[in-house]
N, C-alpha and C positions, 0 to 999 in steps of 0.2 A: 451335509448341513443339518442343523437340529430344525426339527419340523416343527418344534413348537414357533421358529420363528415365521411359519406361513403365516398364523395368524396375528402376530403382529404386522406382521407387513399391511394387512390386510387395516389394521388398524390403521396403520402409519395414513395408508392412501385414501381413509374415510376422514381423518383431520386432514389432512392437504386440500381435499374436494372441497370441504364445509370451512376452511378458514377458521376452526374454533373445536376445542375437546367437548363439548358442551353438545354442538351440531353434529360430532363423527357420534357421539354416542346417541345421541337421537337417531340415527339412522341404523346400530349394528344395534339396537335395545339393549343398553348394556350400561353400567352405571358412570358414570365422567371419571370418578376413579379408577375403573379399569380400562380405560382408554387412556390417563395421563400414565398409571404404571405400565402397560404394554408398551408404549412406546419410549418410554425410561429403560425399560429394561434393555430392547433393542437396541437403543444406543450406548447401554453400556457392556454390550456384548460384544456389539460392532467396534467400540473405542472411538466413535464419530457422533459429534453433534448435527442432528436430522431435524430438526425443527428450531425455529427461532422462536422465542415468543415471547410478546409483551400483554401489560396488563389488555391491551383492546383486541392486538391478534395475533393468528397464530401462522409462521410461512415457513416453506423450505428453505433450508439451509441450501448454499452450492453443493455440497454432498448430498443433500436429501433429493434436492431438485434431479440430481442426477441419478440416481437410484429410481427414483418416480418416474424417467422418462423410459427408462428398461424395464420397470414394474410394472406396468399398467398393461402391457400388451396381455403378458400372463395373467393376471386377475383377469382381464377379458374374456380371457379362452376360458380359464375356471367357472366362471361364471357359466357361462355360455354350456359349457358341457354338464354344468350342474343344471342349466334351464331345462337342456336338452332333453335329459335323465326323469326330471320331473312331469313333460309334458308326454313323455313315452306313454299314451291313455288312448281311449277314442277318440279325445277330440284336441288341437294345440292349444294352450293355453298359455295366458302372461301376457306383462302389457309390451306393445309393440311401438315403438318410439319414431316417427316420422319426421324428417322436413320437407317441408312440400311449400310451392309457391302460389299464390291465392287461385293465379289463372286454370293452375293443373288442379286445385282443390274444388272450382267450380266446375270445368269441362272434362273432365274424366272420375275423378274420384266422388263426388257429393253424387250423381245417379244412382252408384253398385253403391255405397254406404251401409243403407238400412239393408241391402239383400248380403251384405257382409257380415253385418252383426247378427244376423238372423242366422247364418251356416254356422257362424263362428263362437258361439257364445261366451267363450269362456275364454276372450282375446279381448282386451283391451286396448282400442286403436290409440295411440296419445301422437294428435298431429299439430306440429308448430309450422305457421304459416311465415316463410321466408322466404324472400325473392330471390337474394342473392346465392350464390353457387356455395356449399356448407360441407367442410371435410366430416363425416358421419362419425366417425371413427375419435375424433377428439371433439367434436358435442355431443357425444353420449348417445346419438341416432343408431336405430340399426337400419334402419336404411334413407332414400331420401328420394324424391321426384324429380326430375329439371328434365329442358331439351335436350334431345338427343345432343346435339351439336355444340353441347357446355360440357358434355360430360369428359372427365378424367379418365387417360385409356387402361389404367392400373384397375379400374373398377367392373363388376359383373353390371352388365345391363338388361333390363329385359323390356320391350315395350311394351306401355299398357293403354295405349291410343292410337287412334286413326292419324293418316298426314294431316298437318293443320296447314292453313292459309293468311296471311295478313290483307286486310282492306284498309286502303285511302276513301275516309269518307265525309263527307261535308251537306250542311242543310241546304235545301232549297231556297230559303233566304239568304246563306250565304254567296252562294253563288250566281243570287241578283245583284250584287253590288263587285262578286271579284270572277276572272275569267278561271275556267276549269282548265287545273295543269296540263299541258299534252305530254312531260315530261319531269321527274323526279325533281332534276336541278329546277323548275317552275317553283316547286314550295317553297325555295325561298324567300320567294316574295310575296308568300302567304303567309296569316295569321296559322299557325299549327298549334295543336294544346297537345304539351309534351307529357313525357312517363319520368317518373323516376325509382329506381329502385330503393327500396328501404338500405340499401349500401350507402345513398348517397347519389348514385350515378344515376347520369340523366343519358334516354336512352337513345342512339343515335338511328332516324329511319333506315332502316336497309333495304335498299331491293336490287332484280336484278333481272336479264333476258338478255339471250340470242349469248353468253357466256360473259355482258359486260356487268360490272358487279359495283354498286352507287351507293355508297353510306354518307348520312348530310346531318349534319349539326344544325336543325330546324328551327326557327324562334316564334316565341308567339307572348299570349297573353298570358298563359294558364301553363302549370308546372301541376299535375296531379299523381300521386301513386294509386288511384286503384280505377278499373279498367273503365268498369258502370258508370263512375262519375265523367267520363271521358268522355263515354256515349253520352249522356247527358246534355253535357256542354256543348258536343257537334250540334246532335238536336237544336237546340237553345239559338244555335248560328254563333255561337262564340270564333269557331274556328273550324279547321280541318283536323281531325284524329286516326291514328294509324292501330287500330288494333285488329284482334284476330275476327274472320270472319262471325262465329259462330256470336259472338256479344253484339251485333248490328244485324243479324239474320231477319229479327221482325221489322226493323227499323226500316230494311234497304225495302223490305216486300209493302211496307205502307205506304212510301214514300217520302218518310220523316228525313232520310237521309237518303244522297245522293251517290254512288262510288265512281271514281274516276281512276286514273292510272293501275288497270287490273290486269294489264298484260305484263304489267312489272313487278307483278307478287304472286309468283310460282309456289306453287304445294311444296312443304317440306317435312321432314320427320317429326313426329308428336314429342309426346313427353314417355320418358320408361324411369323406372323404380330401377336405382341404381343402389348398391352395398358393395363392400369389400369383399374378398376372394376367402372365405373361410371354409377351414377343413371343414368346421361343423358347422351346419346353418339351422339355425331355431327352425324346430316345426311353426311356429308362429307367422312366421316369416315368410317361412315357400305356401303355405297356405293362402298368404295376400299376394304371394305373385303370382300364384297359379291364378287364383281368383280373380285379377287383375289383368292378365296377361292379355294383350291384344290379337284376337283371332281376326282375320280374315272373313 
C-alpha cells in the first residue's frame, strides 16, 4: 500500500469525528484545503465515494462508514504507541480521559485527587461524570469507573475501593406517622424518594440475605439523580432513601436519620478503573491505576 495514504486516512477519520473539513482541520492544524484535497485525493485513488456532503454537513458514505469501522482500531493503536514513545521521560505525561459516575467520583476518587496531581504533574486528568455503564473504547475514554458487578468480562479490571454497603434510611419524623419496615416487600407501602440515572432509568431497590435475593419497583414522591439531594430529602421526612452507607454516615450518628432493614444490605464489591486489554498501555494510565489501586 502507498503510505502516503496513512495520512489521509488519518484525515478522512478527523472529518468523520468533527462532521465538517473546517473542524478535522482545526484539530490536525492544518489548512481546510489540505483536509478537502487529502481526502479528494483518497477517493480518487480508492475509485470510491467516502464522504457525502452538503452545503451544512459533512457524513460517511456506506463505503466510508465501512472503512472508518476497520480504521479506527489502527489509528488507536497509532496513537497510543505514539503517546507511549513521547511519555518514555521521568515522569507519564498527556491528558488521561475518564468516565466515572458522580458516586465513585465522590467516595474514592475526589480524596487521592490533589495527592495525584501532585506525583503526577504532567498528566492531565479530563473526568466526565456518567452514571450509566460507557463502552470506553468508542467514547474516546481510556479508561472508565463503575461497580464491580456492571463491569463487561472482555474488559481489564482493577479495584480501586474498599467493599461498599447500601442503607434504608428515613427521619425520625418520618417514622412518627409510618411503621418501620421489618421487611423489603414493607416499602411498598412507603413513601420512598427514588434514583435515576442520567440513562433515563430509574433504579430498582435491591437487596438480599440468608441466599434470597428481592428487587422492588419502589414509589414515592421524589424522583432525584444525585445522591446528597436524596439525603436531604430523608432528613427533611419527605420519605425513605436507599443509598450507600458512607453519604448518611453523619446523618445516622446524629440522629437526623433513622436505618432500618440492615440485615438485608450485605457488603459488596466497590468500584475498580476498568479499560480494554491493550498490547500497549499509556504510562498515563498504569500510573492512576497503580496510584488508585485498592490495597488492603
Amino acid at each position: 500500500m502507498d503510505r502516503t495514504h496513512f495520512a489521509q486516512l488519518a484525515v478522512l477519520a478527523a472529518v468523520a469525528d468533527k462532521g465538517s473539513f473546517r473542524g478535522a482541520a482545526r484539530d490536525l492544524a492544518i489548512a481546510p484545503s489540505a483536509v478537502s484535497h487529502a481526502v479528494s485525493s483518497l477517493e480518487a485513488r480508492l475509485g470510491v465515494r467516502l464522504l457525502a456532503r452538503s452545503t451544512r454537513s459533512v457524513a460517511p458514505t456506506e463505503e466510508g462508514a465501512r472503512l472508518l469501522e476497520r480504521l479506527r482500531p489502527a489509528l488507536s493503536e497509532i496513537d497510543l504507541a505514539l503517546e507511549a514513545a513521547v511519555e518514555v521521560r521521568d515522569r507519564p505525561a498527556g491528558n488521561l480521559r475518564l468516565t466515572v459516575p458522580r458516586t465513585a467520583l465522590k467516595l474514592v476518587l475526589s480524596p487521592k485527587l490533589a495527592a495525584f496531581t501532585l506525583a503526577y504533574p504532567d498528566i492531565v486528568l479530563d473526568i466526565a461524570i456518567e452514571d450509566r455503564f460507557t463502552d470506553v473504547v468508542e467514547g474516546g475514554f481510556d479508561a472508565g469507573v463503575r461497580l464491580g458487578e456492571s463491569l463487561q468480562q472482555d474488559m481489564v479490571a482493577v479495584r480501586i475501593g474498599p467493599q461498599i454497603r447500601s442503607a434504608v434510611v428515613g427521619a425520625p419524623s418520618y417514622f412518627a406517622t409510618m411503621p418501620k419496615p421489618r421487611h423489603p416487600r414493607d416499602l411498598l407501602e412507603h413513601r420512598c424518594i427514588r434514583f435515576r440515572f442520567s440513562s433515563g432509568v430509574l433504579y430498582r431497590w435491591e437487596f438480599a440475605r440468608g441466599g434470597e435475593e428481592i428487587e422492588l419497583p419502589v414509589q414515592g414522591p421524589l424522583i432525584l439523580g444525585i445522591d446528597d439531594s436524596i439525603v436531604q430529602a430523608a432528613v427533611d421526612g419527605a420519605g425513605l432513601a436507599f443509598v450507600f452507607e458512607d453519604y448518611v454516615e453523619d446523618t445516622l450518628a446524629s440522629g437526623a436519620l433513622v436505618r432500618v432493614l440492615e440485615d438485608w444490605c450485605p457488603p459488596f464489591d466497590g468500584f475498580y478503573v476498568y479499560y480494554p486489554s491493550r498490547r500497549q498501555m499509556r504510562p498515563a494510565l498504569r500510573a492512576f491505576v497503580d496510584f488508585f489501586r485498592w490495597r488492603e
